[in-house]
Structures are given as C-alpha cells and as structure tokens.
N, C-alpha and C positions, 0 to 999 in steps of 0.2 A: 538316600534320595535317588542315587544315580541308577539304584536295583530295583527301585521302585519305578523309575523312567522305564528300565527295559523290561522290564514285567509288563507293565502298561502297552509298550509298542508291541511284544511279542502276542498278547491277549488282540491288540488294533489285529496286524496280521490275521493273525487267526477266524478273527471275526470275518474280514473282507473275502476270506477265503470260503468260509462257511457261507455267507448270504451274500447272496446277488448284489452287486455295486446297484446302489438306487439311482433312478434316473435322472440326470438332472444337479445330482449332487456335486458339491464342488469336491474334488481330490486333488491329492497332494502326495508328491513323494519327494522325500531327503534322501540323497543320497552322499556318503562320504568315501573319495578314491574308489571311483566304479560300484562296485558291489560288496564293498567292505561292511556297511552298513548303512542298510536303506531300511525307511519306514515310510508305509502306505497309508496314509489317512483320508479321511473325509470327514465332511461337516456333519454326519450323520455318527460317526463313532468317535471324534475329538471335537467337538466344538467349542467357540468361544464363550467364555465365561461374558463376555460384554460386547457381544458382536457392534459395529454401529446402526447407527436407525437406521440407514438405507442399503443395508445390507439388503442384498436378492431373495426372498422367500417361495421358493417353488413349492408346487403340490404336495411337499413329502410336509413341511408346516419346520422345516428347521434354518435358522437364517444358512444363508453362505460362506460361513467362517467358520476353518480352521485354524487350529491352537499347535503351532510347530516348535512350541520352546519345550528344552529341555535338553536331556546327554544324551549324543548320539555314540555309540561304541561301537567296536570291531567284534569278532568271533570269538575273540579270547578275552572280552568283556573291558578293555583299555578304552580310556577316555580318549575320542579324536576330537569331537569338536563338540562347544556347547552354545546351545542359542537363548539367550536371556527369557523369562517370564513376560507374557505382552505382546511376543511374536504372534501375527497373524497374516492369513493367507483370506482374502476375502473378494467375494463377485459382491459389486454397487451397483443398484439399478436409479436412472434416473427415467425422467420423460425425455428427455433428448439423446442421454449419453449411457454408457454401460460401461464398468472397467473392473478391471480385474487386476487385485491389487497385492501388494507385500508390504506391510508396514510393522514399524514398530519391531524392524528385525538388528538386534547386536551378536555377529556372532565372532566366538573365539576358537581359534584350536589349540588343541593340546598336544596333537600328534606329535611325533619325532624329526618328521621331515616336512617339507610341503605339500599341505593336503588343498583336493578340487572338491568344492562343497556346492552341488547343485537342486535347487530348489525346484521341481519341476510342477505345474497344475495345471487347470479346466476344468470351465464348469461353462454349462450350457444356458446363453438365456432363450425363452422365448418371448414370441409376441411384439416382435422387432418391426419395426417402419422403415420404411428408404425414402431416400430425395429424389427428384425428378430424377429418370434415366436408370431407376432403380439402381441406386449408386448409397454404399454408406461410407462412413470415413473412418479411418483407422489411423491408432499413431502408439510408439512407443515413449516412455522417459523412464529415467531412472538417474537416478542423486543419492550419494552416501559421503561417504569419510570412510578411509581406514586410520587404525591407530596400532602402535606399538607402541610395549610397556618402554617406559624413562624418558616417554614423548621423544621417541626418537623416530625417523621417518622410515616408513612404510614403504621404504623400494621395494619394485619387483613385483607386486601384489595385483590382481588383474580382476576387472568386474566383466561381463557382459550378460544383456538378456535379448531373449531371442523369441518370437510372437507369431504364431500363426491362428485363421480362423477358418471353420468350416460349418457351411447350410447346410441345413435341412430341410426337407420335407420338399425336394427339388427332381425336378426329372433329370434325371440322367446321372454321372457319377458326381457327389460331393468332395471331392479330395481336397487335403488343408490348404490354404494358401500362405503363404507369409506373408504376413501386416503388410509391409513395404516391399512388393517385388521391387528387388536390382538396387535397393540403398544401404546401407551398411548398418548394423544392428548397433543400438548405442552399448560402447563398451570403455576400459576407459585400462590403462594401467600403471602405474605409478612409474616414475620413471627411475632409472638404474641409479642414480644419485639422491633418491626420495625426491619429495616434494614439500616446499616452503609453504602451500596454503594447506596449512596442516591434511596434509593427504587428502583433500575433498575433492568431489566430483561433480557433475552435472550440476544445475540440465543447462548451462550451456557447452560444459566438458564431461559425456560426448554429445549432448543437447539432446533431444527431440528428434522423431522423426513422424511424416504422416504424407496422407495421401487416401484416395479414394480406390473401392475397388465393386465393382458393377455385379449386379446378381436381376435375374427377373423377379419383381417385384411380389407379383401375383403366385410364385411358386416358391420364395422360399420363406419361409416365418420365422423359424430358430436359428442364431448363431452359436457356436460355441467357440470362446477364445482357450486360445492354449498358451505358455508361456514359460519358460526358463528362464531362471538366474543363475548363474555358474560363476562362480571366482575361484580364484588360488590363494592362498596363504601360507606365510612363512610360519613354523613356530611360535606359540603365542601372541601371534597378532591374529586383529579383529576387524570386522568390515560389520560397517553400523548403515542399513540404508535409512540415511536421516531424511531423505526425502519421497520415500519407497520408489518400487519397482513398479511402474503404472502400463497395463493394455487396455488403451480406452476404444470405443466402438460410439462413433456419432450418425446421428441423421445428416450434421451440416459439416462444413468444415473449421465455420464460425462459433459451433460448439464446441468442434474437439479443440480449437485454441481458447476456446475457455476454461476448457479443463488445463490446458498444458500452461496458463497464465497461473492458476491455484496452486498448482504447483512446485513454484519458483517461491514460495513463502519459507524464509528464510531466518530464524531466530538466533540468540547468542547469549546465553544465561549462567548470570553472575549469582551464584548460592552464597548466603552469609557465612561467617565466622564459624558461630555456633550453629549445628545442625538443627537442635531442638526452638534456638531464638529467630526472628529478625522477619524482613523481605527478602523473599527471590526478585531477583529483577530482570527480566528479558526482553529483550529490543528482539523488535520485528522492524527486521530492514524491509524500506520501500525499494524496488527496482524499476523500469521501464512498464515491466507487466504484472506488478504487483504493489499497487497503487495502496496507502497503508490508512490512507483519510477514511474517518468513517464515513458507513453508509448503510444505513437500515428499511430503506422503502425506495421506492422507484424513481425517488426525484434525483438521481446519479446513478451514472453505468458503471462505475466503479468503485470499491474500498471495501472496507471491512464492519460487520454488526458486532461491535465489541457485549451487547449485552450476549453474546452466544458462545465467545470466548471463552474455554480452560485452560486450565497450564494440569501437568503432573498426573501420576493416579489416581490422587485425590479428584481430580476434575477440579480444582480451586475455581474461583472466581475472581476477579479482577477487585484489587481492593486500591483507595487513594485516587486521584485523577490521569488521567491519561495525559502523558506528554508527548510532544512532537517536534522533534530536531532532526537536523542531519547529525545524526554520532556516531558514522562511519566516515566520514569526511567526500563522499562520493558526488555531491548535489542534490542530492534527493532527501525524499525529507521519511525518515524513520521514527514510529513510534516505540512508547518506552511504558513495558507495563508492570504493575507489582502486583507480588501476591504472599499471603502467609504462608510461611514454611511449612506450616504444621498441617495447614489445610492442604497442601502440594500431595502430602504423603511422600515425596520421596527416603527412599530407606536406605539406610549403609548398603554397599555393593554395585548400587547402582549407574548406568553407564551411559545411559540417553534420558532424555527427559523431551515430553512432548509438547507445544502448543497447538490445540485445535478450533476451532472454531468456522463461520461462515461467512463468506463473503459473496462481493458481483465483480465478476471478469468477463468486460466487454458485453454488459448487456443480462449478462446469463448467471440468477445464485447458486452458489456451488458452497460445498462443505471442501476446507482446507485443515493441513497441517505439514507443522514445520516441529523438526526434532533437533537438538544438538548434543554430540556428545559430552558429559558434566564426568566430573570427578570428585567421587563423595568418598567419606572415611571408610576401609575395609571393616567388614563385619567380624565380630570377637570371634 
C-alpha cells in the first residue's frame, strides 16, 4: 500500500510537470522536514472521492477538493508520516462567504526524531462582491487535538496556520496580503508538562482572528486565499484537526462570525462494547455561539436542522429521539444523539469520527462539523 502511495505521488509529480497547472485549480503541497518529502496535488489530478456539495466548481467542471491521505516518505523510501483516509483540502463557495478549508485530517509520524509536517494551498475564487467601501472580511480558525499513544500527553507539539489573500484583475500590483495585518496567526503548542484537556485546542485556544481589508470594488473580481498549516511532532504522536483549519473570505463581518460561530461545534462519542452491536452515542455540546436547539426554517436565528444531520462514513442518520440536557455540567444545555453502529460504518483502525450536518448562526445557514478523536479495536 505504502509503494503504491508513492507510485501514485511520483505519477501526481510528473503529471504537474508535464501539463500546465489549470487555472483556478485548487493545489496542495505536503511537505515533510523541508524537502525530505513533498507532494504536489491538485483537485484536478487527486481529487475527492466525496467532495461536499458546496465545494467551489470552476470552469475546469472538477469540485475543489483534494484528497491528501496516505504515506508520505523520504528518498530512501522510510515512513515519516501518515495521514489517515478522509483527509481533505477543499475551496467552499457560499453567497456571502468563501473558505478554504482542511478537514478530516489525523496525522501520525513515524520518523525517528521530531518531524515539521506543513500542509500548504490555494485556490482562486471568482466573481466576488465587497461591502460598502469596497471592503471584504477575512479571518482565520483552527481547532484540533494531539494525542500520544498510552493516552499520555502530547508535550512539546506545536500547531499554527498562517493566511494570506491576493486580487485580481486590479490595476496596479496585486501582491499577497496577510488575512490579519499586525495580529498574530492562531497557533497553539502544548505545553512542556502536556496538557490535562487531553491535548486540544481552539478556537478559543488560540481562537479566531478577523478583520477587514479594502480593495476597489469596480477593479477587482477574483480573490485567491493562500494558507498553511505547519506543526511539529514527537515520535508517534498525532495532531487530528478535529475542528479543521478554516480561511474564510466574507462580504460582512456579520457573516464571517457566522462562519466562525459553526465552528465551535463540538462532539464527544461514546462507541459500544461490541463493534458489530449496539448505539454510538454523541453529544453535541451547546456553547455561547453554538446554540444546539433545533432549527429548520426561519422562525429562529439559531440552532441546528437535525433532519440534515450524519455521524461516521457511513453518513448514518440519526435514529430514537433527540435528547436535551446539560451533560457537561457547564449550564448550557447539550444535545444527545444516537445512531447504528453498523450504519456509522466505522472500521478497526480508525482515529476520528465526524458529525456533520446544518445549521443557523446568527441569522446565517451554514453547513457544520464537529470531529472527535475515538478509539476502536486495531486491525488483524
């Protein structure tokens, strides 16, 4: 499998080399400790087997996700790091907002010492709107976990991502800018004694960042976001972004904290006994900005359309009645949802398990998910 990973990237290479990057296309490059081993994709020669619906589709007719799981290796073909099946790097178009995103990424190393694993993209959209003053809004987040094996803590282990965007079709020079000139990029690192909340982070540790930034209206049309992830890792330990790596691009500023409210959705999932029998159970905790009460039509600016609801690979569906308590002890009030095992499809090996689904934050419906990492039986 792993010679068949690097057959595959060396074939990607090759391709990008022979034909013209397309325009528009979203790319992607992993690299592991500088230039040990990097691979160049795009949505045109890796794409997602299950992009989501509002993935971006430019003129080329392919959505905007690429597919970054699999073994990444050095020159002398040694496993350094491996990113679970699921990983994806994907451009969202909405009517208000645009983001560019990393989800569904668990990655492990195997190297010898402590390896720097940086995830780097862009992809262009067009056909973009500004607010008065020709002004749009930009913001960073990013929310994971690391873990190490015998659940012991994750000292030492470093996240950050870093965002810039650049016009087009503008007179004069386009040079990138950074999402947030002069605020500090959210990063996050475990601290030298580990950490008690089982190694997690964000989005209020290192939170959100946003702000506006002004272009002439009438001259530019196309943005393109750019974005790195970059962490460090010890020896097989893993950094799971349970909450992905998000560069959002709004008309308002009331939109992009709608996006940055979707978020904060936050699960915690209890798998049965038996793998093959029973209910998964997953609580989705309510917060301040992530309101858990249903809400499927306009008569409420907030909550969640549980008929829209999945859990797992399978996409499950919600089975038995929704319940509603506080069972974090916080004051708020969390829902509590089940679903068939079998329908979940999760399988031995696996590390994260996702809820997805739609909601309204602050007025605005938005698609959400919340991941956590699970511990299921190793594969024979």
């Amino acid at each position: 499998m792993r010679l068949q990973r690097l057959i595959l990237a060396t074939i990607v290479i090759l391709a990008m080399i022979a034909v013209p990057v397309v325009a528009r296309a979203l790319t992607v490059t992993v690299t592991v400790n500088g230039s040990s081993s990097s691979t160049q994709l795009s949505d045109v020669a890796n794409p997602c087997a299950a992009p989501p619906a509002n993935a971006d589709v430019p003129v080329e007719g392919v959505p905007a996700c690429v597919d970054i799981s699999g073994d990444y290796l050095d020159a002398a073909g040694n496993l350094l790091v491996s990113i679970d099946a699921g990983a994806q790097v994907v451009g969202l178009r909405g009517d208000t907002v645009n983001q560019l995103v990393v989800m569904g990424t668990n990655i492990t190393t195997f190297a010898d010492s402590r390896a720097t694993v940086t995830i780097s993209y862009q992809h262009t959209f067009s056909r973009i709107t500004f607010s008065g003053l020709g002004r749009r809004f930009y913001g960073l987040s990013l929310s994971g976990g690391f873990f190490r094996p015998g659940f012991r803590l994750a000292a030492g282990d470093t996240v950050q991502l870093d965002g810039s965007v650049t016009y087009f079709f503008c007179e004069g020079p386009c040079a990138p800018m950074p999402i947030i000139a002069g605020s500090p990029s959210p990063s996050y690192t475990v601290p030298g004694l580990g950490s008690f909340g089982f190694n997690n982070y964000g989005p209020s540790t290192p939170g959100q960042v946003s702000g506006p930034i002004s272009c002439d209206q009438e001259i530019c049309n196309s943005e393109r976001l750019s974005s790195q992830v970059t962490m460090t890792l010890a020896p097989g330990d893993s950094n799971t972004l349970v909450g992905s790596a998000h560069t959002a691009s709004a008309i308002t500023q009331e939109a992009l904290d709608s996006v940055f409210g979707a978020l904060t959705a936050k699960i915690e999932v209890h798998l049965p006994a038996q793998p093959s029998e029973g209910l998964i159970k997953v609580i989705l905790f309510g917060s301040p900005t992530f309101d858990v009460l249903p809400c499927a039509d306009s008569r409420c600016s907030d909550g969640v359309d549980y008929s829209q609801v999945v859990f797992g690979p399978g996409m499950a569906r919600r089975v038995k009645h929704l319940q509603f308590h506080d069972a974090n002890h916080d004051g708020l009030t969390d829902a509590v949802l089940s679903f068939n095992n079998a329908d979940a499809n999760i399988a031995c090996g696996d590390r994260v398990a996702t809820l997805s689904g739609v909601g309204t934050f602050g007025g605005t419906q938005l698609p959400f998910s919340a991941s956590s990492i699970i511990h299921t039986r190793p594969c024979p």
